[in-house]
C-alpha positions in Angstrom: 25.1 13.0 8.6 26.9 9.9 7.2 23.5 8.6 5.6 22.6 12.6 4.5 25.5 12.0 1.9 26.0 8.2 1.1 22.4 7.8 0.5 20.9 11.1 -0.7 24.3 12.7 -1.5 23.8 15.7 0.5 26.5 17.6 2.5 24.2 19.7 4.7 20.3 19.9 5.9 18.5 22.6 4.7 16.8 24.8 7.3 14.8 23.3 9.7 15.4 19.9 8.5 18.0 18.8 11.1 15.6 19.9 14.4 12.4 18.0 12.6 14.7 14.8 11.9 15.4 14.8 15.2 12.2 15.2 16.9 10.8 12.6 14.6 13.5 10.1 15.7 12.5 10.9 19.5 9.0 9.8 18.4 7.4 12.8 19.2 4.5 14.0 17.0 5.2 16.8 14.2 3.9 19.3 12.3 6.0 20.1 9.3 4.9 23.0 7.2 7.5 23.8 4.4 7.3 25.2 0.7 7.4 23.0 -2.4 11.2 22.4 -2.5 12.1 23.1 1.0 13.0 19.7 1.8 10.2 18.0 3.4 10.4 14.6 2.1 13.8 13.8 3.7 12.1 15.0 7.1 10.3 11.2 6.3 13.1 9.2 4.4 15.7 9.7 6.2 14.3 9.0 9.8 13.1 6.2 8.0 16.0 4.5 7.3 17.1 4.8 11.2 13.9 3.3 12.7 14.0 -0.5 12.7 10.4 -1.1 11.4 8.5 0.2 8.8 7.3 4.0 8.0 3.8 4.0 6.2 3.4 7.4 3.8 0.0 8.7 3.5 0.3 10.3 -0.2 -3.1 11.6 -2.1 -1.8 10.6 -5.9 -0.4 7.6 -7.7 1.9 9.7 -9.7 3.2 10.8 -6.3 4.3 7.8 -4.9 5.8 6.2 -8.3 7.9 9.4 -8.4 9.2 8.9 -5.0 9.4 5.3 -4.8 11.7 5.2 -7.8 13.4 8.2 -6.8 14.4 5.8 -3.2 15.0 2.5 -5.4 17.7 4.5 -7.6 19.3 5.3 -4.5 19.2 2.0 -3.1 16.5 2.2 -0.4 13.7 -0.5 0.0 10.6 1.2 -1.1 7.3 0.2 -2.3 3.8 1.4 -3.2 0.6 -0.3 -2.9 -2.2 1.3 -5.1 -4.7 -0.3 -7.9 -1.8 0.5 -10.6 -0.1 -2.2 -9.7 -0.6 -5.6 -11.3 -2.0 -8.1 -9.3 1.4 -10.2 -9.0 3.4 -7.4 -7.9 0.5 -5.9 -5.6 1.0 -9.4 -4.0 4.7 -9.4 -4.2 5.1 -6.1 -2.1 2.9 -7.4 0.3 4.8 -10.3 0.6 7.9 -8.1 1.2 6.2 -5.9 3.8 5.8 -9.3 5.8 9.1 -10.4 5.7 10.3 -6.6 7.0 12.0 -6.0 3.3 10.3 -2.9 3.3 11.8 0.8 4.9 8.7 2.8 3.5 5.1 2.4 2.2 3.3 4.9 0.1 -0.3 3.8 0.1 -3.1 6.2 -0.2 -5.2 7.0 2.4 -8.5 4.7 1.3 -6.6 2.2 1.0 -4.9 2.1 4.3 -8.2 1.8 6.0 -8.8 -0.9 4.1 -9.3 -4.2 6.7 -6.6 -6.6 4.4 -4.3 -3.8 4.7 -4.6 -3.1 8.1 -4.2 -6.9 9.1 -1.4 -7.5 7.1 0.3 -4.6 9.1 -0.1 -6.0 12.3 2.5 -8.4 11.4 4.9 -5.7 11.5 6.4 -2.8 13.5 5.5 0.2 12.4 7.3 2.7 13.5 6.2 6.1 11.8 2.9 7.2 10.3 3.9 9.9 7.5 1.1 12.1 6.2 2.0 13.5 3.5 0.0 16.7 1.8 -1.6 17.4 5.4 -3.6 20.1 3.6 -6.5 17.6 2.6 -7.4 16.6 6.3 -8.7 20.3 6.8 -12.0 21.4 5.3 -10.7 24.8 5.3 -7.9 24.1 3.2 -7.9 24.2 -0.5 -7.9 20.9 -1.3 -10.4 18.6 1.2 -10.4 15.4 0.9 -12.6 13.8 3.5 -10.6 10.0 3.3 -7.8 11.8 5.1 -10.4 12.4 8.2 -10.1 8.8 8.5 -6.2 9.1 9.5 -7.1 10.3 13.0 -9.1 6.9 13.5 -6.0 4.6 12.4 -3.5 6.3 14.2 -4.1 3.9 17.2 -3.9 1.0 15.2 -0.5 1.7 15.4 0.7 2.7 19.4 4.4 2.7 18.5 4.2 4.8 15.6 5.5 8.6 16.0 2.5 10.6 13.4 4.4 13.4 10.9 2.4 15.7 9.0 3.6 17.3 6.2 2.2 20.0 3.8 3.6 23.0 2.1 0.2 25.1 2.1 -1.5 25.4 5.1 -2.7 29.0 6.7 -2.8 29.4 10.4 -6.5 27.9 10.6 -5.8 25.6 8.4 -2.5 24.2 10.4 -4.8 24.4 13.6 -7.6 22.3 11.9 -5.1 19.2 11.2 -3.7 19.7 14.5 -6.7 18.7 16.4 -8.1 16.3 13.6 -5.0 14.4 14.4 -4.9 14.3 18.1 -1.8 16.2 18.4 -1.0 17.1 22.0 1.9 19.5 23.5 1.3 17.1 26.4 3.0 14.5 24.2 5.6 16.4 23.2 3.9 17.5 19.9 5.3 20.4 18.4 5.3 22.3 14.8 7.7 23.1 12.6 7.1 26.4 10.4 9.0 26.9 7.7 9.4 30.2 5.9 7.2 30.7 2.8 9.3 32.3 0.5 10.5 30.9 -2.5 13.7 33.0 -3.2 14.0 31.8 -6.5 11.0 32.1 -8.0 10.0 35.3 -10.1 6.8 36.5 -9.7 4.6 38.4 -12.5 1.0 39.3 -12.8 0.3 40.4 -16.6 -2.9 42.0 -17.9 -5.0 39.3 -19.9 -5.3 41.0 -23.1 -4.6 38.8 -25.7 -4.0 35.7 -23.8 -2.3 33.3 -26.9 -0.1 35.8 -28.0 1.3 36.7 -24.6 2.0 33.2 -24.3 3.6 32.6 -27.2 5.7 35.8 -26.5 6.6 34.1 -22.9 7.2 30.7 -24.2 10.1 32.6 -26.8 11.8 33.6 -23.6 11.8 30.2 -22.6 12.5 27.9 -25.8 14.7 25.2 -23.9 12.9 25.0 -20.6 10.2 22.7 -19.3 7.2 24.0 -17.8 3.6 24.4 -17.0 0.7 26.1 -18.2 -2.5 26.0 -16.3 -6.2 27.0 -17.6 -9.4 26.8 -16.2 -11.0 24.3 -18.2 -10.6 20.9 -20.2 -11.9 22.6 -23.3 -9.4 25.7 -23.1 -6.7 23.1 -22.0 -7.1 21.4 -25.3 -7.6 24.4 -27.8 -4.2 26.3 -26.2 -2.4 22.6 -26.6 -3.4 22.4 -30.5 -2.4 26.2 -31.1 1.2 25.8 -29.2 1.5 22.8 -31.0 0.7 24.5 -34.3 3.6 26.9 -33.7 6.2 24.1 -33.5 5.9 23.6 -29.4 6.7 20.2 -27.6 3.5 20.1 -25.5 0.9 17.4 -24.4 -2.8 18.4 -23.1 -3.8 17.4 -19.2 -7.1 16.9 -18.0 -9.6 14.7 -16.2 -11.4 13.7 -19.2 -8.6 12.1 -21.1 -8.7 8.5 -20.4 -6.1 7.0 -17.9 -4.1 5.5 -20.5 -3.6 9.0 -22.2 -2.9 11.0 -18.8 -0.4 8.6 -17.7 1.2 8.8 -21.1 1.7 12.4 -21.3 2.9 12.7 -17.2 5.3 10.1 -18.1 6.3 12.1 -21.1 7.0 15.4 -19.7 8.4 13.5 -16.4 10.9 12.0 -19.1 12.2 15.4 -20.6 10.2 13.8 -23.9 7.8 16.6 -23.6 8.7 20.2 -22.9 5.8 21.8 -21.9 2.5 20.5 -20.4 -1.2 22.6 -20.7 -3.2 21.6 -17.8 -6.4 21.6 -15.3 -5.7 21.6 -11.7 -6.4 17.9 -12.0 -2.6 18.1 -12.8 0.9 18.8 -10.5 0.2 17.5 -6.9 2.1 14.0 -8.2 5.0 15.7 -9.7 8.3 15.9 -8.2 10.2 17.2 -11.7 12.5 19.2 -10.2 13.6 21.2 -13.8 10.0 23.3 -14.1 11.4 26.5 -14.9 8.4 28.2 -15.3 4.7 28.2 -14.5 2.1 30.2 -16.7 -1.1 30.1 -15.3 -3.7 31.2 -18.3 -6.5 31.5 -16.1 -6.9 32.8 -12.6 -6.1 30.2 -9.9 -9.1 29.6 -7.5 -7.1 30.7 -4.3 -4.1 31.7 -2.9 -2.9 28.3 -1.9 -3.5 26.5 -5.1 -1.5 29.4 -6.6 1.1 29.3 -4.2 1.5 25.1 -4.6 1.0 25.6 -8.4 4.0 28.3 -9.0 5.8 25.3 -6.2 5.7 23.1 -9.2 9.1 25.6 -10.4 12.5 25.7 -9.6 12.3 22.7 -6.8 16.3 22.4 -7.6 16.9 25.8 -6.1 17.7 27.8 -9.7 15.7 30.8 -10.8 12.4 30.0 -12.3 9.7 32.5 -13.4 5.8 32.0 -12.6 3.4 34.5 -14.8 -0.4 34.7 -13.7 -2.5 36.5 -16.5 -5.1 38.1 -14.8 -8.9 39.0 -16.1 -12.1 39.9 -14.4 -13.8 37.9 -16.6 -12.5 34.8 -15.1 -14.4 35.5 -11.7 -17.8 34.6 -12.7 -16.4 31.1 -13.9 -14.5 30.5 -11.0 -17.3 31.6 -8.8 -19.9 29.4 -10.7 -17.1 26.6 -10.8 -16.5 27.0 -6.8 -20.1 27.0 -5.6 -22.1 23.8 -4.4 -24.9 22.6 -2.2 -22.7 22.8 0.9 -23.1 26.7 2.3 -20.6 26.7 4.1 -17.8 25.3 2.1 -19.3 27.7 -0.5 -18.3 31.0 1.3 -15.3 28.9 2.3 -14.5 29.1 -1.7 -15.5 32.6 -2.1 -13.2 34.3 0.4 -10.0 31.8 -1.0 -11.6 33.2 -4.7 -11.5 37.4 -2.8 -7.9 36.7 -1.6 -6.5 35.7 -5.0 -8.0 38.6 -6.8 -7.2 41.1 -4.2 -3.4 39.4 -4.3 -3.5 39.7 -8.4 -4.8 43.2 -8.2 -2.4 44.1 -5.3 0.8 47.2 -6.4 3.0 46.6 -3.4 5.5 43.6 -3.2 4.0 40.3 -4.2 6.1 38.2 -1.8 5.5 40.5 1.0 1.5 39.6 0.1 2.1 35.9 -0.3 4.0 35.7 3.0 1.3 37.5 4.9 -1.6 35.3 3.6 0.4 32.1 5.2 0.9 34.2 8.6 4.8 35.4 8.1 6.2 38.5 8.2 8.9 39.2 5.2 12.1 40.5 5.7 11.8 43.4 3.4 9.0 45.2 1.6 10.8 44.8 -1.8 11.7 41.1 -2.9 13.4 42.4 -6.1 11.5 39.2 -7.2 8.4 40.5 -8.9 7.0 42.7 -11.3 6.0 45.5 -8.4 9.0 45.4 -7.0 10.9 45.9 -10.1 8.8 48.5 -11.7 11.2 51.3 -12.5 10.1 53.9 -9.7 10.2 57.1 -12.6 7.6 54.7 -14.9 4.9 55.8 -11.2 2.7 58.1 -12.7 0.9 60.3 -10.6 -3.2 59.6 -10.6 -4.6 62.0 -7.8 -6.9 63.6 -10.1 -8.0 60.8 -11.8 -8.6 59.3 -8.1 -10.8 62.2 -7.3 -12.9 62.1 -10.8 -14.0 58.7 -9.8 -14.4 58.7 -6.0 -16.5 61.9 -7.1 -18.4 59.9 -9.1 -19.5 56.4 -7.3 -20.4 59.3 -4.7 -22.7 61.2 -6.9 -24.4 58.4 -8.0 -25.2 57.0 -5.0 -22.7 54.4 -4.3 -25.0 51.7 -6.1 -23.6 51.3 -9.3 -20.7 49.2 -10.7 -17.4 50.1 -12.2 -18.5 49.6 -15.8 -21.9 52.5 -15.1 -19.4 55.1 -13.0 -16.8 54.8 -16.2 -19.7 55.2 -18.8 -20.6 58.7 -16.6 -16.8 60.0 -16.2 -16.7 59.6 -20.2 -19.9 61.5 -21.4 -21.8 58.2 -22.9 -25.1 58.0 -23.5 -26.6 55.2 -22.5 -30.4 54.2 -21.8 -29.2 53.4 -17.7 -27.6 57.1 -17.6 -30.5 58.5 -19.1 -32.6 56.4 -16.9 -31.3 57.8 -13.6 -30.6 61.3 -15.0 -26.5 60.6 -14.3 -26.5 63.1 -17.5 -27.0 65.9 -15.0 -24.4 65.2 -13.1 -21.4 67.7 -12.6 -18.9 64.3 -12.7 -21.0 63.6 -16.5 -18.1 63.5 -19.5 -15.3 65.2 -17.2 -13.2 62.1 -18.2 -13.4 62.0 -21.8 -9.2 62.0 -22.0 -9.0 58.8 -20.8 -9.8 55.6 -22.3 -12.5 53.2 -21.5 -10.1 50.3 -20.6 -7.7 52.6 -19.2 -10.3 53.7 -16.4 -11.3 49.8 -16.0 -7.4 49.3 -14.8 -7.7 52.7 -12.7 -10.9 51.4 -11.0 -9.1 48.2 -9.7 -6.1 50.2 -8.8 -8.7 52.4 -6.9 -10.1 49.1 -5.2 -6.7 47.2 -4.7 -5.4 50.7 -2.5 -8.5 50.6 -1.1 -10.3 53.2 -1.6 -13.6 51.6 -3.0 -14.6 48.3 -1.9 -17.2 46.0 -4.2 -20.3 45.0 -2.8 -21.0 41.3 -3.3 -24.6 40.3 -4.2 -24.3 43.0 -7.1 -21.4 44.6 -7.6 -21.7 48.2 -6.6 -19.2 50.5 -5.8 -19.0 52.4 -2.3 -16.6 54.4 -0.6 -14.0 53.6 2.0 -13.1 55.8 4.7 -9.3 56.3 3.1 -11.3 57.8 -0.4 -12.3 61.0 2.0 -8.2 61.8 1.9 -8.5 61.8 -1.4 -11.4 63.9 -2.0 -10.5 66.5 0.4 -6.9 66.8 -1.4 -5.2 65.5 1.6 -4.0 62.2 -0.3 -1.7 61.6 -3.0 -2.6 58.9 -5.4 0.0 56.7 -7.6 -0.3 53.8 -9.7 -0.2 53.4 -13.7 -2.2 54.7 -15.9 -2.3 51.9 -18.8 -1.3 48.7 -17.9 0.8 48.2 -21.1 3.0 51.3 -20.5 3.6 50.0 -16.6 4.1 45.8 -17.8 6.3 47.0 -20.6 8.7 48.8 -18.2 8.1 46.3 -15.2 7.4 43.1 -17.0 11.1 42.7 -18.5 12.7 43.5 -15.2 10.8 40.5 -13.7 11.8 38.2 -16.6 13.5 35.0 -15.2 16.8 33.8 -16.3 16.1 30.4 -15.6 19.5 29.4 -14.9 21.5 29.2 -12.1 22.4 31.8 -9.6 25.6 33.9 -10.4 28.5 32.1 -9.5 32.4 33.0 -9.9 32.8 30.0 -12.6 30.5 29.4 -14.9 29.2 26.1 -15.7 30.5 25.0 -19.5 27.3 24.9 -21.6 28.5 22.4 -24.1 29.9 20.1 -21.4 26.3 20.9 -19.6 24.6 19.5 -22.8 26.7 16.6 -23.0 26.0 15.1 -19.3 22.2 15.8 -20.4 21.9 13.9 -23.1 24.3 10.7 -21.1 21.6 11.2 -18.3 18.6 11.2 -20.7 20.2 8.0 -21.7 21.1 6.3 -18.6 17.9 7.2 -17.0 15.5 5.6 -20.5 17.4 2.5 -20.0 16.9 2.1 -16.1 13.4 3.5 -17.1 12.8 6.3 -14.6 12.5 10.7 -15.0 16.2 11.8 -15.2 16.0 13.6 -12.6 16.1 10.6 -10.5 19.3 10.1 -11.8 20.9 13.4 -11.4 19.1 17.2 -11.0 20.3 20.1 -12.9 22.1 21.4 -10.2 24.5 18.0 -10.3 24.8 18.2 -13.8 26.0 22.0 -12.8 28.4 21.4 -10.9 30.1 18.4 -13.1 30.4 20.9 -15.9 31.8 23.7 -13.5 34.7 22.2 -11.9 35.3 18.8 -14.3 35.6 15.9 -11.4 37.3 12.9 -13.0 38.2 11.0 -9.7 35.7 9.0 -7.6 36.5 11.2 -4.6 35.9 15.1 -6.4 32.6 12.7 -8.1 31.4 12.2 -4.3 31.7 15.9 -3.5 29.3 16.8 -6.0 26.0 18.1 -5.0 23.3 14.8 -5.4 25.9 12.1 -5.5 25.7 9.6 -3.1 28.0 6.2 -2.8 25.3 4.0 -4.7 24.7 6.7 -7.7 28.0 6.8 -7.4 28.4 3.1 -8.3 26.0 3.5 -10.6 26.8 6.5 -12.7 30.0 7.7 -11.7 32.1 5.7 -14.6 29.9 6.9 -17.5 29.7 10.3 -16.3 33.3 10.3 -15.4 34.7 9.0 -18.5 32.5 11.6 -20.6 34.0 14.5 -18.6 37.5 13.2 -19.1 37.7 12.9 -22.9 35.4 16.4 -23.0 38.7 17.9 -21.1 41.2 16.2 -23.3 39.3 17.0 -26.3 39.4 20.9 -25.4 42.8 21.2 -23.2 41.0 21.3 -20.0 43.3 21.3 -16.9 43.0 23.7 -14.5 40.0 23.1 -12.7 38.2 26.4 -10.4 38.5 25.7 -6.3 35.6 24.2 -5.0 33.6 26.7 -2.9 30.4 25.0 -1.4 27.5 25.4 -1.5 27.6 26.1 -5.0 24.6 26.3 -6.3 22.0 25.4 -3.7 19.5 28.3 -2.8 19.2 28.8 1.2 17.5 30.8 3.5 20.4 30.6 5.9 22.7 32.5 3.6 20.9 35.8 2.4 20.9 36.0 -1.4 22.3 39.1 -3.0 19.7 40.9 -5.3 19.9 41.1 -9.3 20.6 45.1 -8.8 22.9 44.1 -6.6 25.0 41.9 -8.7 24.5 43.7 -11.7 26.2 46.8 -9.7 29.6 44.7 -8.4 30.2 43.4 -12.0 29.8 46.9 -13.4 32.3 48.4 -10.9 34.6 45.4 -11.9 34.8 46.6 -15.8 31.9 44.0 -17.3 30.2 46.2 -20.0 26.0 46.4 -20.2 26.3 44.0 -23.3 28.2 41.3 -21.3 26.2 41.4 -18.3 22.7 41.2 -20.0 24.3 38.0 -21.7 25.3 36.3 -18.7 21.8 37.3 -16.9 20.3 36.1 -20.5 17.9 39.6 -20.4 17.8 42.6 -22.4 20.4 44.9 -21.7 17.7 47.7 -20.9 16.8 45.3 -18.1 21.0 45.8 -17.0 20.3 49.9 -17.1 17.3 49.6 -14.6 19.2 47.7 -12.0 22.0 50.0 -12.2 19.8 52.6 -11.8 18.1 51.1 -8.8 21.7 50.3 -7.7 22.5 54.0 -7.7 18.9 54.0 -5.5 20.2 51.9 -3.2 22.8 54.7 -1.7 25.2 53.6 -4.5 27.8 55.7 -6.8 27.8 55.2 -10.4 31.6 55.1 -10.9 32.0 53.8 -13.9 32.4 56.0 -17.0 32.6 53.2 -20.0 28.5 53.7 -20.1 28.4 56.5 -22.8 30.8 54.0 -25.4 27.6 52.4 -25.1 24.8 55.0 -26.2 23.9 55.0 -29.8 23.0 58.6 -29.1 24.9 61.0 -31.4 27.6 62.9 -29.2 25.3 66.6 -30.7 22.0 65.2 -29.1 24.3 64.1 -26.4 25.3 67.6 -25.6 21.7 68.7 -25.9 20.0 65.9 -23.4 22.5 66.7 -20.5 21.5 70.5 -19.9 18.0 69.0 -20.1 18.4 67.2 -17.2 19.8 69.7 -15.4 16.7 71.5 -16.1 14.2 68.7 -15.2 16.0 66.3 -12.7 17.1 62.7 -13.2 13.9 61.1 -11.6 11.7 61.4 -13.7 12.6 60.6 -17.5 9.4 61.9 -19.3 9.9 66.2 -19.1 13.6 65.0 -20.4 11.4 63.1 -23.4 9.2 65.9 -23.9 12.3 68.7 -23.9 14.1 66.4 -26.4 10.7 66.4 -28.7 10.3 62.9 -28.6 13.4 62.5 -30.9 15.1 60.3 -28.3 14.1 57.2 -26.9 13.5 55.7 -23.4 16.0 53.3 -23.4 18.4 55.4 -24.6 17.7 58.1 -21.7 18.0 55.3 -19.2 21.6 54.8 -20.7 22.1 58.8 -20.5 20.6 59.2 -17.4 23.8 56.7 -15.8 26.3 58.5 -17.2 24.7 62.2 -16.0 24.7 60.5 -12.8 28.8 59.6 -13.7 29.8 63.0 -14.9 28.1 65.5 -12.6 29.2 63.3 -9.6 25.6 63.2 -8.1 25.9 61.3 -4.9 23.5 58.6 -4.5 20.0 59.5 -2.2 20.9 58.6 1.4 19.6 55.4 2.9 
C-alpha cells in the first residue's frame, strides 16, 4: 500500500487489482482480463517494483511503450524500451543499463525478444516476471492475431524463474481459453484467471442511423467543442476527406492512417497525445498505443469489424473514470466493404471474420440494453437489463410505437413470396411498385401487393431490421433472402405484440439526447471551480512541454479536479489528492501549489469543502446512482429544470425525461415549482389537463392530437409532471 500512493499516488486498488498483485508476487501464473481503464497495468508495475530482478513487458506498439515508459520515468521508476525508434546510442545505452540491473521493467515487442542478442543479453540477468501485455494477439480467434506473439510460449522457459502474466482487456471465453493453453498455463501450477467485469460505467453508448454521416458529425462534435476525441472510419481515403471537411469548419484535427509516412503519424499521435490537437480522424491502424486518458468521446463513422474492436475502440474514452460518450453510426451499406475488407485466402480465419462482422451488426441493430448485449458477448451476466447508459435504455417508453400490423404485412409477405427474396424485393411488393422482378415472378398478384403504400420506403428498410434484430426473420447468407423464424408464426396468428419505432429520426430524436454525454465528472456535492480548473490546465500543459511528455503524465483530469474542488495549499492536503505521489509531489507540488494559493487570495477563498474520498473515481465496488436518479434527489431538494440541465450540461427536455422515468421508477413527483416553468399559456393549460384525464399520462400523442397539434412535445412532457403533481397520481408499483 505504501508504494500504491508514494509512487502512483493512489489511496486504494481498484477491483481485482489487490488479489492479482498478489498472486503475481507468489509467482504463480495469471490471467488478467480487465476493460480499458480498469487498471491492468499496475497489475505489472507495481509487482515490479517488489521483485528484485527485472520484469520484461511484451507490448504490440511503439507508441505503447513510449507512453508507459514515460508515464514510469515521471514517477521516478527505472524504465526502458528497446524498439528500432530508438537511436543507436541510446538502444546501446539501455542495454547497457539492463546489464548493470538499472532497469525495473522492459517493454520490448515481441519480435524482438526472440531475437538471439536479446535473449543473450538477458541471461545476464534475473528475470523475474514475463508480462504479456494485449494477450488478445496470441489467439487466432481473437480480433487482432498476431502470429509473433505464438512465439511467447517458446521463450517462456528461457526464463525458469519468471512468474508469466497475461493481460488483455478483450478476450471472449474461447478466446481466453486459446491463450491459456498457447501459454502453458497449468491449475497444477497454481495458474489461475482473473475476470474482470466488462462494463464501462461511464461510458454512454449510442447507435445513430447513418443518414447524413458529415452533418451528424458536425452536429456531435458542437456538443463537444472542448473535448478531445476520436473518430474512426473505414478507410484511409474517407479518413482523409472527413479530416479536410472538419478542418474546413474550424476543427483542431489531424488525419491517421497507414499510408502516411512514419514521420507524419508520429507527428500527429504526438500532437493529439500533447493536447496540441483536439480531435484525431482515424483507421484502426490507430488507438492500441494510446494511453490519453482525457478521450471524452469516440465517434466511429463507419461500422467497426467486430464486437471486440468496438468494445477496445469506445476503451479508448473516459480511461480517467468521467463520463464519456461513444456514438457508432450505423449503415448496411458498410457490410459489403467490411466483408470484402475481412475476407482472405485463409478459410477459416475467413468465417472467423464473418461471424465477429454478424455479431456487430446484430449488436448495432439490437433494441434492448446495449450494455446488457456487450456484457453477454464477453460471457457476463449484467446486473440489470437497463444501464441508463445508452440510447435503448433511455428511449422515452411513451416514444414505443406499436408495429404489430406492420409486423404481420411483412412476415405476410417474405411468406407469399417464397422466402427467397431480400428486404429491398418484399418492400418494393408491400408498396405497390412496379418493377420488371415483380412483374417477373407475378408478385403483382399477390394479396400482400401495395397493402403498404402508407409507409415510406426507408421507413420499412428500418422496420425490416427491427423485424430481424427481434428475430423474426433471419437473412440467409450466400444471397440475402429473407425466411421466417419460428417466433414470426406469433405474430401472424395475432398471438404476438410487436413494438419498435417506426422512423428512426422520430425514435433518435427522442432517445438520442437522453443518451448525450456530459463529459464531465460525476455529480459530486462541491463542484470543481471551472476557472481555477482552466488555470491548473494550462500550468500543466506547461510543465509537461518543458519535461516533454503528454500532460497526462503529469497529472489526469481527475487530479486537476480535485485541486480545483477543495484548494490544497499544504504539502500534506497536496499528497491526498487523487494521482499525487511523493516524487510528483517534488516535482509539481510548488508550481501547482503556489497557483492555487494566489487564485484563492485573488477571489477570497477560505473555506475549503470536507474531503470525502473517493471523489471522483468511478468503481464497481460502489454502485453508481443513475442520471434519473440524481436528477430526481436534486428536484426534491428545490434545484429548478433550468439549473439542473446546466449542471448535467444537456437540454432541459433531457431533465423532464428523467423525472419522468423517476416517477417510473415507483417515485412521487412532489414538487410543484414545474408549471413556473411551462411556457404554456395558463387557458391552454386549463384545456390540456382534462385531456389527459381523457387519454392517460402514458402515452403523449392522443393528448397531441386532442390539443390539435397547437402544443408541443416538450412542452407536454413539462405538463404531463405537473398532472402527475396536482392529481396526486401515485407512482406504478415496482
Amino acid at each position: 500500500m505504501e508504494l500504491l500512493k508514494t509512487i502512483f499516488g493512489y489511496d486504494d486498488f481498484r477491483p481485482l487489482q489487490k488479489q492479482i498483485i498478489d498472486h503475481i508476487l507468489a509467482k504463480k501464473d495469471t490471467l488478467v482480463v480487465l476493460p480499458t481503464g480498469g487498471g491492468k497495468s499496475l497489475c505489472f508495475q507495481l509487482p515490479a517494483l517488489m521483485f528484485d530482478g527485472l520484469t520484461i513487458v511484451v507490448s504490440p506498439l511503439i507508441s505503447l511503450m513510449k507512453d508507459q515508459v514515460d508515464q514510469l520515468q515521471e514517477m521516478g521508476v527505472s524504465a526502458v524500451c528497446l524498439n528500432s525508434s530508438l537511436p543507436a546510442d541510446q538502444y546501446r545505452h539501455h542495454m547497457s543499463l539492463i546489464r548493470q540491473n538499472q532497469v525495473k521493467l522492459l517493454y520490448i515487442a515481441p519480435e524482438s525478444l526472440v531475437r538471439l542478442q536479446i535473449l543473450d543479453m538477458l541471461d545476464s540477468v534475473t528475470v523475474d516476471c514475463l508480462a504479456i501485455d494485449e494477450a488478445h494477439c496470441i489467439s487466432a480467434w481473437g480480433h487482432d492475431f498476431r502470429p509473433e506473439y505464438r512465439q511467447m510460449a517458446q521463450i517462456r522457459p528461457r526464463f525458469p524463474e519468471a512468474v508469466c502474466a497475461a493481460f488483455t482487456a478483450t478476450a471472449t471465453p474461447a478466446v481466453q481459453k486459446d491463450i491459456q493453453a498457447s501459454l502453458g498455463f497449468s491449475a497444477d501450477t497454481g495458474f489461475k484467471p482473473f475476470i474482470g467485469s466488462f462494463d464501462r460505467k461511464n461510458l454512454r453508448i449510442r447507435v445513430m442511423f447513418k443518414d447524413n454521416p458529415l452533418q451528424q458529425t458536425l452536429g456531435f462534435l458542437e456538443a463537444h467543442k472542448q473535448d478531445s476525441g476520436i473518430i474512426y472510419c473505414l478507410s484511409r481515403k474517407q479518413v482523409d476527406a472527413l479530416a479536410d471537411q472538419l478542418a474546413a469548419q474550424g476543427f483542431s484535427v489531424r488525419p491517421y492512417h497507414a499510408g502516411l509516412d512514419d514521420t507524419k503519424r508520429s507527428r500527429f499521435q504526438t500532437e493529439f497525445i500533447r493536447d496540441d490537437v483536439r480531435i484525431i480522424v482515424a483507421t484502426i491502424a490507430f488507438g492500441m498505443g494510446i494511453d490519453k486518458p482525457n478521450v471524452r468521446f469516440v465517434l466511429h463513422y463507419d461500422l467497426p469489424k467486430s464486437v471486440e474492436n468496438y468494445y477496445q475502440e469506445i476503451g479508448r474514452a473516459g480511461r480517467d473514470g468521467l463520463e464519456a460518450e461513444c456514438l457508432l453510426l450505423f449503415s448496411h451499406a458498410d457490410i459489403p466493404r467490411l466483408k470484402s475488407l475481412v475476407s482472405g485466402p485463409d478459410e477459416q480465419q475467413n468465417r472467423a471474420a464473418w461471424f465477429h462482422l454478424e455479431d456487430m451488426v446484430r449488436f448495432a441493430e439490437a433494441q434492448d440494453g446495449r450494455k446488457k448485449r456487450l456484457l453477454a458477448y464477453f460471457g457476463e451476466t449484467a446486473a440489470t437489463d437497463d444501464c441508463g447508459m445508452c440510447d435503448n435504455c433511455l428511449a422515452p417508453a411513451d416514444q414505443v410505437q406499436d408495429l404489430t400490423i406492420e409486423a404481420q404485412k411483412f412476415l405476410s409477405c417474405v411468406k407469399r413470396t417464397g422466402e427467397r427474396f431480400g428486404a429491398g424485393h418484399i418492400i418494393d411488393v408491400l408498396r405497390g411498385a412496379e418493377t420488371k422482378k415483380i412483374f417477373q415472378f407475378r408478385h403483382h398478384l399477390l394479396s400482400t401487393y401495395g397493402i403498404g403504400k402508407e409507409v415510406s420506403k426507408k421507413q420499412w428498410f428500418y422496420l425490416s431490421r427491427q423485424f430481424q434484430s427481434k428475430g423474426f426473420v433471419q437473412r440467409e447468407d450466400n444471397y440475402g433472402g429473407l425466411t421466417l423464424t419460428p417466433e414470426a408464426w406469433g405474430v401472424l396468428k395475432k398471438e404476438t405484440r410487436v413494438s419498435g419505432w417506426l422512423d428512426p429520426r422520430h425514435r433518435l430524436s427522442q432517445s438520442s439526447e437522453a443518451a448525450t454525454g456530459t463529459g464531465h465528472a460525476e455529480s459530486t456535492p462541491h463542484p470543481h471551480h471551472p476557472d481555477l480548473f482552466e488555470l491548473l490546465r494550462q500550468k500543466r500543459k506547461e510543465l509537461a512541454d518543458e519535461a516533454g511528455v503528454p500532460p497526462y503524465a503529469v497529472f489526469p483530469d481527475k487530479t486537476l479536479m480535485e485541486l480545483a474542488t477543495f484548494f490544497p495549499r499544504t504539502e500534506t492536503d497536496f499528497l491526498n489528492t487523487f494521482g499525487v505521489g511523493k516524487t510528483k509531489l517534488e516535482k509539481y507540488g510548488p508550481d501547482f501549489m503556489a497557483l492555487i494559493a494566489e487564485f484563492c487570495t485573488t477571489h477570497a477563498i477560505s473555506d475549503v469543502p470536507e474531503r470525502k474520498p473517493p471523489a471522483f473515481a468511478v468503481t464497481e465496488s460502489i454502485p453508481k446512482e443513475k442520471r434519473h436518479v440524481q436528477v430526481g434527489r436534486l428536484y426534491h431538494d428545490g434545484m429548478s429544470v433550468k439549473d439542473i440541465a446546466e449542471q448535467f450540461h444537456v437540454k432541459q427536455i433531457t431533465i423532464i425525461h428523467h423525472l419522468f422515468r423517476y416517477f417510473q421508477d415507483g417515485n412521487r413527483i412532489q414538487a410543484g415549482h414545474v408549471i413556473d416553468e411551462c411556457p404554456v399559456p395558463p387557458d391552454a393549460q386549463e384545456k390540456v389537463r382534462p385531456a389527459f384525464d381523457t387519454h392517460g399520462y402514458q402515452f403523449l400523442k392522443p393528448v397531441f392530437e386532442a390539443m390539435d397539434r397547437e402544443i408541443p412535445y416538450d412542452d407536454l412532457h413539462l405538463m404531463r409532471l405537473y398532472y402527475l403533481y396536482v392529481n396526486e397520481i401515485a407512482p406504478p408499483s415496482k
